[in-house]
Phi, psi and omega in degrees: 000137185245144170252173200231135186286010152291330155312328185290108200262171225231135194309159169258135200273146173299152198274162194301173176281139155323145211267123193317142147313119194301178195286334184291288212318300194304345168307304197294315179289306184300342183288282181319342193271326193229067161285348215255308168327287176301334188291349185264005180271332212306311169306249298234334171249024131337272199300293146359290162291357183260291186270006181227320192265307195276015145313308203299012171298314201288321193264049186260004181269326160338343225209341196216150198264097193305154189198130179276328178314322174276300171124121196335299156357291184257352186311160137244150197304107187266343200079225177245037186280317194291350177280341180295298199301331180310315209266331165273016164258140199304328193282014188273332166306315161304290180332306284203289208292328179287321174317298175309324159258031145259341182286296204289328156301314183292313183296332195247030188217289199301299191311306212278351161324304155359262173305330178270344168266327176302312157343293182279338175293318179318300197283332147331099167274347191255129195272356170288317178284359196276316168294341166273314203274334171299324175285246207349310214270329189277330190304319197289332175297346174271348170292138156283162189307329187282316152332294225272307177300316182267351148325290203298317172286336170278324161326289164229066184284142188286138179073326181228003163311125128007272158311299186315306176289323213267307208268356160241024168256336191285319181269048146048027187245211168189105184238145159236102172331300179300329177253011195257114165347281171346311173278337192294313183300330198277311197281009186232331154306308179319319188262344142342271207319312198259343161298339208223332165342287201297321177285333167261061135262012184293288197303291173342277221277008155287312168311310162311315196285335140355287222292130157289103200313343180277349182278322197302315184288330181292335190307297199290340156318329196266313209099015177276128181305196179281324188290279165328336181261330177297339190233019138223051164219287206289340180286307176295337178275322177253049175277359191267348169280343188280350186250356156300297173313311143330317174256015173237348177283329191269002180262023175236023182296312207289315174291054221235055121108110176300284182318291182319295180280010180273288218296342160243033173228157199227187183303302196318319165265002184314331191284343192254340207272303181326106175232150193304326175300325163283343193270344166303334194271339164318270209308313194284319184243343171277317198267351180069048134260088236261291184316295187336288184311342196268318167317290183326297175282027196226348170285310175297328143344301193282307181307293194289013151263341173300288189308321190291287214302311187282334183279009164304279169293339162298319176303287176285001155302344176232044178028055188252145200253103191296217176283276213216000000 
């Protein structure tokens, strides 16, 4: 018996693919899947887009010789004179200099202070007291600076401060702190370490709880003391967080603090006192050098991006896991 190739009925071919969903669609489903999500991102990119992004219109006077009567617009175009004068005045060297040393103080006193009250909180078992010294260690960060400038004045108030009678009857002088050049820096590193230490040990001591608790046991297994396990297990487990933190700490170097140094600084120490953040406000709103001051800060600006991106690419040269 023979077949006929018409009898042979021919594969059925599969039918075409359905055609990929478009990019709006796919969009549209993932929005319904995390609509709830996005309505808690919506305040913060609010909040960005209100105070952050649509302000920088404003640092085109940087650039104009700003006049409020005219208006940003009608300003006329100066160029880079005012970053000339900035840079050719006499007081920048100093600003520059008091800025750094204070920053370098805060980074290399305050930051590793840091880590080492997280440390010790780590190493605490008993959770009642570990949870009485955090909450202490926290408060000071909810005072405002102006809370904080009047402690510090009741402190070391000249003739009957506490501090003031205690610490010149032991160095045997009569120094008055609040006004001696010599003291400003040591009473604004000081008062950083106790507002803000505790509270940034928040980030640390999350990181800490990361860490694998099995390495600890083999250690002691081992015979490693207390020191030897903090300092090749717990160090090494959050370093990728200490160098985030480094880096978002050195590229705020420039900034160290409006509030804090205007409330402590007075004629006597004005030489020392000066940081480019008070001095935009000298220039800019008391004296109405609207352009100038706008220099000033979109320069210091420029610096501490500059500082994130190189300490940034430093990291990742020595294979440190970075920012970005």
């Amino acid at each position: 018996m023979t077949t006929s190739a018409l009898d042979v009925k021919a594969p059925e071919q599969a039918p075409p693919p359905a055609p990929a969903p478009g990019r709006r669609r796919r969009f549209a489903v993932h929005f319904a899947h995390y609509k709830w999500l996005y309505l808690l991102l919506l305040p913060g990119v609010i909040y960005f887009a209100v105070f952050r992004y649509a302000p920088m219109y404003g640092v085109s006077i940087a650039f104009k010789d700003y006049v409020p009567f005219l208006g940003v617009n009608a300003s006329p175009w100066v160029g880079f004179q005012h970053f000339q004068d900035f840079f050719s005045n006499p007081d920048f060297p100093r600003l520059l200099g008091n800025t750094l040393i204070l920053a370098f103080l805060n980074l290399g006193i305050a930051f590793p202070l840091t880590i080492v009250l997280a440390l010790l909180l780590n190493e605490v078992r008993l959770s009642v007291l570990k949870r009485t010294v955090q909450t202490l260690v926290y408060i000071p960060h909810f005072l405002s600076w102006t809370i904080v400038a009047s402690l510090s004045f009741l402190l070391f108030a000249l003739d009957f401060g506490p501090l003031f009678l205690f610490l010149n009857s032991v160095l045997g002088t009569n120094i008055d702190f609040l006004s001696d050049p010599n003291w400003f820096r040591p009473l604004i590193v000081l008062q950083e370490i106790w507002k803000n230490t505790g509270w940034g040990t928040i980030i640390f001591l999350a990181a800490l709880a990361t860490v694998d608790q099995d390495q600890y046991e083999a250690a002691i297994i081992d015979g490693a003391g207390r020191f030897r396990r903090v300092w090749h297990i717990t160090l090494p487990g959050i370093r990728s967080t200490i160098i985030v933190m480094l880096i978002l700490a050195i590229g705020q170097m420039l900034n160290t603090g409006f509030e804090q140094i205007y409330l402590m600084t007075n004629a006597l120490n004005r030489s020392v006192a000066d940081v480019f953040d008070t001095y935009v406000y000298f220039v800019g709103i008391t004296q109405g050098a609207y352009s100038y001051s706008t220099a000033v800060g979109l320069f210091k600006s420029l610096v501490g991006i500059v500082l994130i991106f190189g300490t940034n690419w430093l990291a990742k040269r020595f294979n440190q896991s970075g920012l970005f």
